[in-house]
C-alpha positions as a LaTeX table, in Angstrom:
\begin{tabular}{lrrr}
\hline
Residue & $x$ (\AA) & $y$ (\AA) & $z$ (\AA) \\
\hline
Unk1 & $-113.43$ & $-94.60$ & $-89.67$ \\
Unk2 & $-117.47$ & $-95.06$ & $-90.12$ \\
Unk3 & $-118.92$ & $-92.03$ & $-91.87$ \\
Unk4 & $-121.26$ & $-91.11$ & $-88.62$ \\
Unk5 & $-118.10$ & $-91.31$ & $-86.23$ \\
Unk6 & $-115.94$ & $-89.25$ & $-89.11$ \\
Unk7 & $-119.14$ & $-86.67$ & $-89.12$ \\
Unk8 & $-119.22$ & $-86.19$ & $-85.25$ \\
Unk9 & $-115.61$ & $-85.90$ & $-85.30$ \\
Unk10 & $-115.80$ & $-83.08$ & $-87.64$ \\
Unk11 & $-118.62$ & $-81.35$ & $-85.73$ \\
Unk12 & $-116.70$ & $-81.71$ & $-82.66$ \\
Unk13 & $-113.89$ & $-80.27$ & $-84.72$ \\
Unk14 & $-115.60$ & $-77.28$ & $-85.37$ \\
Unk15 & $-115.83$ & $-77.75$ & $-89.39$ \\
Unk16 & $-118.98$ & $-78.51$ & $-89.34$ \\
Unk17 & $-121.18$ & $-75.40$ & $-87.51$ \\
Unk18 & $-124.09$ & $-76.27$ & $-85.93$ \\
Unk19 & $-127.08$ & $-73.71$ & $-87.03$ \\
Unk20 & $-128.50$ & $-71.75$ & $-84.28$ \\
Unk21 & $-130.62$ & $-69.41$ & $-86.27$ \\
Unk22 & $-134.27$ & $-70.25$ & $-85.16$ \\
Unk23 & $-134.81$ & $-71.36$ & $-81.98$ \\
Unk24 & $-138.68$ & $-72.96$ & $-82.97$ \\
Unk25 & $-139.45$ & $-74.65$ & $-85.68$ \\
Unk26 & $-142.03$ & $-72.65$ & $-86.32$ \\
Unk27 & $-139.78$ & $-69.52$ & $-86.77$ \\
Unk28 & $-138.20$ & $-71.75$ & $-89.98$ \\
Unk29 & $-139.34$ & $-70.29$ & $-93.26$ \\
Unk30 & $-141.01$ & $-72.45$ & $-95.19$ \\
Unk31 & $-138.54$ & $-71.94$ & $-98.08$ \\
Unk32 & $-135.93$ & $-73.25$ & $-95.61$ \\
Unk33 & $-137.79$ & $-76.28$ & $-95.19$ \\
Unk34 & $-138.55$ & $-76.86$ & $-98.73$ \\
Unk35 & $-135.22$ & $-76.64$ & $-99.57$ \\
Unk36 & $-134.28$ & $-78.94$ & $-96.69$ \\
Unk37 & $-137.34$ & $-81.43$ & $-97.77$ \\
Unk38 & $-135.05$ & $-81.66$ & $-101.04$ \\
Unk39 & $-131.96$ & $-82.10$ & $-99.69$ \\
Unk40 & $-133.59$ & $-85.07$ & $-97.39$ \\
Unk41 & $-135.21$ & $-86.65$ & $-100.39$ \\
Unk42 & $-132.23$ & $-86.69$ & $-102.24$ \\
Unk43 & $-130.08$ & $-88.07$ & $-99.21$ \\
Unk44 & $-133.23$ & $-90.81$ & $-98.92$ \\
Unk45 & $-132.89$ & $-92.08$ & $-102.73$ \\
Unk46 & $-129.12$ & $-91.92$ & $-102.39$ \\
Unk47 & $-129.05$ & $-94.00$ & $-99.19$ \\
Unk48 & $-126.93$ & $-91.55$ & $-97.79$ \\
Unk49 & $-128.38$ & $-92.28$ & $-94.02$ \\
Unk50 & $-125.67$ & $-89.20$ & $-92.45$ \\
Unk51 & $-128.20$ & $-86.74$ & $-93.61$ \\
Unk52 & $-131.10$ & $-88.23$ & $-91.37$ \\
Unk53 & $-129.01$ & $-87.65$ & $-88.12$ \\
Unk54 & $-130.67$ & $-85.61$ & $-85.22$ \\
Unk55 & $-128.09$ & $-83.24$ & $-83.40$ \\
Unk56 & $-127.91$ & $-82.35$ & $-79.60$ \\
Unk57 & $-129.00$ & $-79.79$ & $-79.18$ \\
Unk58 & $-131.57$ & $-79.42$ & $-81.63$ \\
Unk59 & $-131.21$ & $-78.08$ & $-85.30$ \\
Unk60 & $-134.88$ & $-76.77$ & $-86.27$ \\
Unk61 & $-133.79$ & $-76.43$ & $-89.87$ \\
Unk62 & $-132.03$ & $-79.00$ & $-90.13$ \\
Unk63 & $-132.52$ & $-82.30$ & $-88.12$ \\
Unk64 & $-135.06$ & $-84.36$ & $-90.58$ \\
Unk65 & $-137.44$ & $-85.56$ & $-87.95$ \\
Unk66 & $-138.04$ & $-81.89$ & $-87.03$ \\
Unk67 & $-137.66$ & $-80.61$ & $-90.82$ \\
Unk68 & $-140.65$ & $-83.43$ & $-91.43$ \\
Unk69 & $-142.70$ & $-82.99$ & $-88.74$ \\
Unk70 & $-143.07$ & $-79.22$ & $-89.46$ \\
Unk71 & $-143.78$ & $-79.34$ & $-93.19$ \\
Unk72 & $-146.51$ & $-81.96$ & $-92.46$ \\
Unk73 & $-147.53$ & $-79.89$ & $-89.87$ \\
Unk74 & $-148.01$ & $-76.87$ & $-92.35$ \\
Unk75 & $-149.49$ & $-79.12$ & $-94.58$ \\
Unk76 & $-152.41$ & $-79.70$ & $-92.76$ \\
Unk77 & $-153.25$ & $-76.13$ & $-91.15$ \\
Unk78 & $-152.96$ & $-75.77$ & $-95.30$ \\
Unk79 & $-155.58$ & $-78.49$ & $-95.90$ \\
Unk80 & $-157.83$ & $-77.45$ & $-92.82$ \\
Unk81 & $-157.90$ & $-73.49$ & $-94.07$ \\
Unk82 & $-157.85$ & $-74.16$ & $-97.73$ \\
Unk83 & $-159.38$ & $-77.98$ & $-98.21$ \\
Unk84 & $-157.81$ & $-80.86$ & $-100.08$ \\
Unk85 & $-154.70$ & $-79.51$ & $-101.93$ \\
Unk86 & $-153.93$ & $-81.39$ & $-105.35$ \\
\hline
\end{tabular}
């Protein structure tokens, strides 16, 4: 079985739980995401592709092209209020 079938199977399973807690991404704390942006990066330099998956519907904290897109988005209301950050 191919590890994306064997995850879906588990989420439709109901061992994997899908999180519901923020409905927004904005509503994600950024220590959530940080946390999440290091859980990606490590997935990323272990080619371990499962953790890049997008679920239906949506996981704010979770699903990496929303995760991504909202700490880049932070990022730069942090470099428009604040200037360059080093």
């Amino acid at each position: 079985m191919s590890g994306l079938f064997s995850l879906l199977k588990r989420e439709l399973d109901g061992e994997i739980a899908m999180s519901t807690k923020y409905t927004d991404p904005k509503l994600v704390p950024t220590s959530a995401l940080i946390e999440r942006l290091k859980e990606l990066a490590d997935a990323v330099a272990k080619g371990n592709r499962d953790e890049l998956t997008m679920r239906i519907p949506a996981e704010v904290d979770r699903d990496a092209d929303i995760v991504l897109a909202e700490a880049a988005r932070r990022l730069e209301w942090m470099m428009g209020r604040f200037g360059y950050l080093l």
